[in-house]
C-alpha positions in Angstrom: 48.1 -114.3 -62.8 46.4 -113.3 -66.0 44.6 -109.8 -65.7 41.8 -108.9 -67.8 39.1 -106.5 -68.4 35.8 -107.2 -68.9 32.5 -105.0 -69.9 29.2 -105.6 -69.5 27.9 -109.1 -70.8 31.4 -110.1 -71.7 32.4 -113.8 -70.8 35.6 -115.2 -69.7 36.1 -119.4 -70.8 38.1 -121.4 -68.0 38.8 -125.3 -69.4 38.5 -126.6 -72.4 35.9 -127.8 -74.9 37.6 -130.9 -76.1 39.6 -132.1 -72.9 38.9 -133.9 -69.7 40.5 -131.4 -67.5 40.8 -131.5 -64.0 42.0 -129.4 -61.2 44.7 -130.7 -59.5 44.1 -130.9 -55.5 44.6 -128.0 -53.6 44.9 -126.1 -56.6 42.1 -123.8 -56.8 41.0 -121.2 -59.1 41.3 -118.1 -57.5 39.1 -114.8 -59.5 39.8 -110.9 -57.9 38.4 -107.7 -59.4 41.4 -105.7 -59.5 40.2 -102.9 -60.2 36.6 -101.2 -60.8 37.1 -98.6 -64.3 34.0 -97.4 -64.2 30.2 -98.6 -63.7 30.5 -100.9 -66.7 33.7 -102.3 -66.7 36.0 -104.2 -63.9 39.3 -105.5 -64.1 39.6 -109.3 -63.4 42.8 -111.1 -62.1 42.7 -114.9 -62.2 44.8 -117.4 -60.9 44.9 -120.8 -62.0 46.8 -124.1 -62.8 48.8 -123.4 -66.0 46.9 -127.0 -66.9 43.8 -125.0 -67.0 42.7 -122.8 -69.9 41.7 -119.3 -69.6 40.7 -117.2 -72.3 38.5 -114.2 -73.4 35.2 -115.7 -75.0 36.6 -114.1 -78.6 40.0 -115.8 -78.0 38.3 -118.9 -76.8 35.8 -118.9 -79.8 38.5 -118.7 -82.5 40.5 -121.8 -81.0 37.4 -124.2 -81.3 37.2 -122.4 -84.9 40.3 -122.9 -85.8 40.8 -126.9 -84.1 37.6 -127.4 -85.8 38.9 -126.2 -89.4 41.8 -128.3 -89.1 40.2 -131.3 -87.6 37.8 -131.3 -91.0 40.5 -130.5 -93.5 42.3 -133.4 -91.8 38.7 -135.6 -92.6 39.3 -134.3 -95.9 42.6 -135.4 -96.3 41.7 -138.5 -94.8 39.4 -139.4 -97.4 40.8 -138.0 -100.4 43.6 -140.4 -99.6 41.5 -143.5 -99.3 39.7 -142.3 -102.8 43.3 -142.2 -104.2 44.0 -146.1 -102.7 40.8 -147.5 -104.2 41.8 -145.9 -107.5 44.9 -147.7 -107.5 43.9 -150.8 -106.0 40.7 -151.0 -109.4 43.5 -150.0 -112.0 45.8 -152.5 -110.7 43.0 -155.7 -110.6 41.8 -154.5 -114.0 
């Protein structure tokens, strides 16, 4: 069970941006407040399938950052390469 605390107007993310995920049968996602801190802030416990994602909104936020960043300096990478072929390929014909 992962056991976090959350204030006012902060999120938690369950699943993911970028995957079909599904919950297996039977499995369900089970939420308790563990404990109430003060009159802003509770203490959540959730239980879920280690298939499914949980995260802080901040965490969850810099992992679509970061797969993002890498995803465009893999495009980047991508087409530098195919720039480098077609350089080759002209030089060679000429």
């Amino acid at each position: 069970m992962l056991v976090l605390s959350r204030g006012k107007n902060e999120v938690i993310t369950i699943g993911a941006h970028d995957r079909d995920v599904t919950i297996p049968a039977g499995q369900p996602i089970r939420i308790a407040v563990i404990e109430i801190r003060s009159a802003d802030k509770v203490r959540l416990g959730i239980d879920a399938p280690k298939e499914i994602p949980v995260h802080r909104k901040e965490v969850y936020d810099a992992i679509v950052k970061a797969e993002e960043e890498a995803k465009g300096e893999a495009k980047e990478a991508g087409e530098g390469g195919e720039e480098g072929e077609k350089e080759s390929e002209s030089r060679s014909a000429a």
